[in-house]
RODO-2510 file (C-alpha; in nm, 4 decimals, decimal comma):
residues 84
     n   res          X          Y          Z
     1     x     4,7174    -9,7117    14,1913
     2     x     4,9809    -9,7916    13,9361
     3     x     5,3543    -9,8426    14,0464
     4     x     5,5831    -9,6203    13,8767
     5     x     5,8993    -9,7626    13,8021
     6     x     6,1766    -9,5243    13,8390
     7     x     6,4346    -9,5692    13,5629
     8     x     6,8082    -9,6971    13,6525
     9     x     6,9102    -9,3506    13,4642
    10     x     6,6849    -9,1325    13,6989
    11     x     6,8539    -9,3639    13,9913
    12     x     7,2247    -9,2999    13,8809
    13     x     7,0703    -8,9085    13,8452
    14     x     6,9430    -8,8556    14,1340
    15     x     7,2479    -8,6644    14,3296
    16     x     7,2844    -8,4139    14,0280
    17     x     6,9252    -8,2795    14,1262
    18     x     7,0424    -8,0831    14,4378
    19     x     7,4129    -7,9375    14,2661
    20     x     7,3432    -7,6206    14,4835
    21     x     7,7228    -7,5549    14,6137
    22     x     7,8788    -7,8212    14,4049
    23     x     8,2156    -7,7440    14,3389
    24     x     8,4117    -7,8687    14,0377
    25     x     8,7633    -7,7077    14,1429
    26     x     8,9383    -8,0078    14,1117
    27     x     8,8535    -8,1250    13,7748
    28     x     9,1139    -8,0883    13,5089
    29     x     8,9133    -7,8630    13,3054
    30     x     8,8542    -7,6462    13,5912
    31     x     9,1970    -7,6087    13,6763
    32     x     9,3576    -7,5552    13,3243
    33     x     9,1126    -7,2520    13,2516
    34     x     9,2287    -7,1035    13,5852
    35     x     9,5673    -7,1419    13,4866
    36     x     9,5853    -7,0366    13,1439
    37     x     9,2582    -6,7876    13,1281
    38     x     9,1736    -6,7334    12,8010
    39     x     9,2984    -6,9899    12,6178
    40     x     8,9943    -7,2590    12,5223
    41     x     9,1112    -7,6079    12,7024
    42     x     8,9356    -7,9188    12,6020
    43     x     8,9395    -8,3002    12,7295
    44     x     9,0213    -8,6051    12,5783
    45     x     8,6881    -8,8000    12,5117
    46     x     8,5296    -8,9377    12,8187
    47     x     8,1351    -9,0977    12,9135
    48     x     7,8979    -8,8375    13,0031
    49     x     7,7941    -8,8797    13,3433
    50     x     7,4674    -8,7112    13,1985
    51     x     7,3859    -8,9343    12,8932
    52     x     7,5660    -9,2034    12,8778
    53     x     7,7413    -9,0763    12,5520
    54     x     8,1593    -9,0122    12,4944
    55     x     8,1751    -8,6231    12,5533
    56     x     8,4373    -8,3866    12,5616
    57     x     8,4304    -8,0567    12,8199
    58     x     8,5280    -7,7072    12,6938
    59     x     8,6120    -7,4315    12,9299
    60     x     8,7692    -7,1217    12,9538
    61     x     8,8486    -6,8681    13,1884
    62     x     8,7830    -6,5531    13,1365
    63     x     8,5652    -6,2447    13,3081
    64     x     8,6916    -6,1317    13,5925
    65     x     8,4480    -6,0314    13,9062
    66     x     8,4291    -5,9548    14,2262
    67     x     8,3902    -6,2947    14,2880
    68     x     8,7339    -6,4158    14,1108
    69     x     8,7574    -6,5498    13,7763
    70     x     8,4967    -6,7022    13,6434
    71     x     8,5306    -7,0555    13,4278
    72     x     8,3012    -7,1107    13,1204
    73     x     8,2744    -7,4828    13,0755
    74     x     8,0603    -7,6715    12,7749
    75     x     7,9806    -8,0433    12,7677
    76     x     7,9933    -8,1266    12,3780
    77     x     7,8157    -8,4786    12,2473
    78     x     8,1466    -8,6299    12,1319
    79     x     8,0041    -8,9149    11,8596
    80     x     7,7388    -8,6383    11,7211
    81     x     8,0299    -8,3593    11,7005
    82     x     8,2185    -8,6228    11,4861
    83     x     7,9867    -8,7089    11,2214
    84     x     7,9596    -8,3419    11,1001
***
């Protein structure tokens, strides 16, 4: 039987697989879209955590439910954002 070699990049991965009740209330996007819902917030350029890429976040908070406000937040591929 062949050994499959799993990939430092699956490795680094690997806790992202089970996200069930993952809670990103204290990020900074998070918490300006709660405060000023509405408005589009957006970070300065950081690494992705998913592709190893400079990214910036989007969010915004906006529909309300019976749940509470909920956040929309988009991961945008910085360097391929900046060549268009």
């Amino acid at each position: 039987m062949p050994v499959v070699r799993t990939s430092q990049r699956t490795k680094r991965f690997s806790p992202l697989l089970h996200s069930e009740g993952a809670s990103w209330e204290r990020r900074p996007y998070f918490i300006e879209a709660l405060r000023a819902p509405g408005r589009v917030h957006l970070t300065a350029p950081y690494l992705s955590i998913n592709e190893a890429h400079l990214c910036v976040t989007a969010s915004i908070g906006g529909a309300q439910t019976p749940y509470g406000l909920q956040v929309l937040c988009v991961d945008i591929n910085w360097e391929a954002a900046k060549q268009r």
